[in-house]
N, C-alpha and C positions, 0 to 999 in steps of 0.2 A: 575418377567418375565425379560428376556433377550433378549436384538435385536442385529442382527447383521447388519454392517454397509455395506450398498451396494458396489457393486462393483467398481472400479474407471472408471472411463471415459476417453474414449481413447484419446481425447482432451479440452481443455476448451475454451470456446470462451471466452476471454477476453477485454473488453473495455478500451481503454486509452486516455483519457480527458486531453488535453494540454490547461489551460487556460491561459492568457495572463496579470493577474495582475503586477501590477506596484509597490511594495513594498514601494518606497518613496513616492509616490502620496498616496497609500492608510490608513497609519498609523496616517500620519503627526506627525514626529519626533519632538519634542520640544514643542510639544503641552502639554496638561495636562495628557490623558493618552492616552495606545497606543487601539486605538481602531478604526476600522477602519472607513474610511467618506463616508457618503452617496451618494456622486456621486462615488463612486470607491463601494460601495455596490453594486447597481445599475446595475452597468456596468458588472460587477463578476457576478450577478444573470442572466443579459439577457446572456451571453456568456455562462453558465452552461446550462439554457432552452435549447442555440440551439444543444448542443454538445450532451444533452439526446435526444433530438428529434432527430438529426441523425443518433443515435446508435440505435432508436427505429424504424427508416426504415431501417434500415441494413437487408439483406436477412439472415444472420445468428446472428439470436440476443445473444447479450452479456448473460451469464450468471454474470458475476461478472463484476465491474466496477470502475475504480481507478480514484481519482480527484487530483492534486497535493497538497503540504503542506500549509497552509493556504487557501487554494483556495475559502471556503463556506462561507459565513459570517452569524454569530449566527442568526442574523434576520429570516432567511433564512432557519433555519434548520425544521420547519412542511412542509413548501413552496418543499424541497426538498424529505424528506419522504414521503410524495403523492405524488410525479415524479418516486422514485424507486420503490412505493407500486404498480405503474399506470404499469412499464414495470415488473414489477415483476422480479428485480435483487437484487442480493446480490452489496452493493456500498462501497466502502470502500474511503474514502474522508476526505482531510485533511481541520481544522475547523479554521476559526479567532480566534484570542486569548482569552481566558477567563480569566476575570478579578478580582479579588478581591479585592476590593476595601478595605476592613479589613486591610489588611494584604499588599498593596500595590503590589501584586505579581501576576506574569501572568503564565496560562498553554498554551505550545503550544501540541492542540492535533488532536488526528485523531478520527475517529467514523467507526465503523460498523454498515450497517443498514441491517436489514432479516426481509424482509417481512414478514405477517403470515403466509400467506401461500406458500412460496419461495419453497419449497419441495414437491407442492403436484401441481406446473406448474397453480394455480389458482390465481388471483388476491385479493388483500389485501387493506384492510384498513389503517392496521398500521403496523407497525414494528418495531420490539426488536431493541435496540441500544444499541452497545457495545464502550467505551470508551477506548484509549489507550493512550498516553504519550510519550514527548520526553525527554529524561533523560537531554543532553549535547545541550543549545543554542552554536551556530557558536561564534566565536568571536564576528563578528560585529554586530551580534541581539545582545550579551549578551552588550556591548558597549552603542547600540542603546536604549536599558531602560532606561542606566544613562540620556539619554537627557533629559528626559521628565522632567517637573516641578510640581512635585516632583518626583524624579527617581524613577523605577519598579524594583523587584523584580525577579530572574525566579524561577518558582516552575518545579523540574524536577518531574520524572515519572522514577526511578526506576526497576521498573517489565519487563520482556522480555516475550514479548507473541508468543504466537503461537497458531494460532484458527486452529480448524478439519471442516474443510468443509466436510466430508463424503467424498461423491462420487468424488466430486472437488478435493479432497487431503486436505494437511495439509498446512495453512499459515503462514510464518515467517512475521514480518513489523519493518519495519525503518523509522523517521520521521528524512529525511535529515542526518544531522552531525551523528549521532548513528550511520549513514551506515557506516562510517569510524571505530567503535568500533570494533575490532576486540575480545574481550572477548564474544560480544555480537555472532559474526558471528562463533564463535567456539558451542555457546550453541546452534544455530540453526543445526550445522553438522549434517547428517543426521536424524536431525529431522522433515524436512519441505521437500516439493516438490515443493514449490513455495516461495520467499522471494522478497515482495513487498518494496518499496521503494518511499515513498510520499517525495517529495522535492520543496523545491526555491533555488535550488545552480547554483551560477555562474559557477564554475571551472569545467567544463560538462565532460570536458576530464579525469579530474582525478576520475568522477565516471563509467566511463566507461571504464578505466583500473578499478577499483574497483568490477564490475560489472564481467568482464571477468575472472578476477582471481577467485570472490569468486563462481561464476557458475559451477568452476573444483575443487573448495578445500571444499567449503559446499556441492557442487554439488548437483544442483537443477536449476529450474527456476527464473531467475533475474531478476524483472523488476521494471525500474528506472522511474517513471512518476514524470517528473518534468514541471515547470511553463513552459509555452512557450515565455513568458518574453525572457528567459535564452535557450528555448529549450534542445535539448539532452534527450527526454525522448526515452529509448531503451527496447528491449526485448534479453535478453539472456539465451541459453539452450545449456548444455553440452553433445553435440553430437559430434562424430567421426569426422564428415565432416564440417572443417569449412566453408564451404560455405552455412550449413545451421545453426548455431551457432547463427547468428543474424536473429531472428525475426520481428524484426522494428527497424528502427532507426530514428530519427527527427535530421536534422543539421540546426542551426540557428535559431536567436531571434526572439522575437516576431510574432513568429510561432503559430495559432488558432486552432488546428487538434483534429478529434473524429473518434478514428480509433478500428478497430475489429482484433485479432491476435491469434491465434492460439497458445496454453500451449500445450504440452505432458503431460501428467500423468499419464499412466496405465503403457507405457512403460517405462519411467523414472523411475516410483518405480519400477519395474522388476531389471532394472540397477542399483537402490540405494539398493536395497537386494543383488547385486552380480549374478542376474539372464541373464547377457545381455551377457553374454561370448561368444554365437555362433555369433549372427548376427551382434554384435559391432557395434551396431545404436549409442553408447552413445563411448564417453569416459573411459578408466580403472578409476577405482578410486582411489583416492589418497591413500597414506601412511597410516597407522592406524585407517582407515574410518569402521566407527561402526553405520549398520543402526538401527534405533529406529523411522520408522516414523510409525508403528502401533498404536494403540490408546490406550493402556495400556503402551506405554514405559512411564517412569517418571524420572525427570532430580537428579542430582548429592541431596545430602542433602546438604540443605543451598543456593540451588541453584535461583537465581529471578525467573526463569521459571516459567510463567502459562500458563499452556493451558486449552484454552476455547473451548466449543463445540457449536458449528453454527448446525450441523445436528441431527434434531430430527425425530425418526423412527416416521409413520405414526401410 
């Protein structure tokens, strides 16, 4: 038997979770290992409760929901999977570091969580969790492992994903530094409608030139959730009219914000097919842009690409 995937949705309501972790307070660098401390646990956990609960009085609730890069701490993660089972969203959230003690080496990664019943708008128990990876630590994390006594290790991640949300569209992810890969942002070209971006970057500016460019060259939806430490978490979409190009913006630090925002999707795929010619809501697209965001395209051979599927027919 065959199903086919439903139609896209004319918009996605998106959630974006700015929390305010403190990266030297939380790790304590020169310690024995990096893991983060329990008043910085604590504090990360109550500021996550209140950013779900206020997306969960929102008049138009999130369907998907972005937490910055490290932002969850392991402790943390059944505590947080009954908060996304309870609103019934898709969360994509970046995790505290995982440790291996073995092998003295640390993953910085992200998690997808799908409720069970996330597709059928009922409330759930539990939910599938999908794991993703950041290939390239920043300098100054990769730096920041030698402190410790005995220094860490970083174990990259490899693989370039891109999950099928169904009706949502297709999503690209970046954990921080990656977002600068540019080999990376080629294999998402027309493969994605959305390219998420979990971060802790100081230099907010230069991902928000990175954000712009790659929104007209990958062309798709670009959204940068980063710490509010650092703020700068943005939304950009490659329409016509730059005055609606930016869908949110955050300026300045240590900024606390749980804010709802509005994706394009049905008509943005229209314009990543080459369909948008009359009304020119979007953008032309670039130079030798080739779409592939259906769900049987398949990347180059030899290619990292996986994609995963988040939608299952009822």
């Amino acid at each position: 038997m065959t199903f086919e995937t439903p139609a896209l949705v004319e918009t996605l309501t998106l959630g974006v979770i700015q929390t305010t972790l403190d990266f030297e307070a939380a790790w304590n660098v020169g310690s024995d290992e990096p893991k983060i401390s329990a008043p910085e646990d604590s504090r990360a956990w109550h500021e996550i409760r209140r950013a779900m609960r206020a997306l969960a009085d929102n008049d138009d609730q999130p369907r998907i929901i972005l937490l910055p890069e490290l932002a969850l701490p392991r402790t943390r993660l059944d505590d947080f999977e009954r908060l996304a089972c309870s609103m019934n969203v898709l969360a994509i959230v970046g995790v505290d570091y995982r440790l291996s003690n073995r092998t003295k080496s640390v993953k910085n990664q992200g998690l997808v969580l799908v409720p069970k019943n996330f597709w059928k708008r009922t409330s759930s128990r539990y939910a599938a969790r999908v794991w993703f990876g950041k290939r390239d630590p920043a300098p100054a994390e990769a730096s920041g492992f030698k402190k410790y006594a005995p220094p860490w290790a970083f174990h990259s991640d490899s693989n370039v994903y891109v999950f099928d949300a169904g009706p949502y569209g297709r999503i690209g992810v970046s954990i921080c530094y990656d977002f600068m890969d540019i080999e990376r942002a080629l294999l998402y070209r027309g493969r994605v409608h959305h390219l998420f971006v979990i971060a802790y970057n100081r230099d907010v500016k230069l991902f928000e030139s990175l954000a712009v460019s790659l929104s007209r060259t990958v062309f798709c939806n670009v959204v940068v959730c980063n710490t509010g430490y650092f703020g700068g978490s943005l939304v950009v979409s490659p329409y016509y009219k730059a005055f609606k190009r930016f869908g949110y913006s955050v300026e300045g630090g240590k900024i606390f914000t749980a804010q709802c925002v509005q994706l394009p999707v049905r008509g943005l795929d229209a314009a990543i097919r080459g369909c948008d010619t009359e009304s020119a809501t979007y953008k032309h697209l670039p130079p030798g842009f080739t779409a592939s965001v259906g769900s049987t395209a398949t990347p180059l051979e030899g290619s990292p690409l996986e994609t995963r599927t988040l939608f299952t027919p009822d």
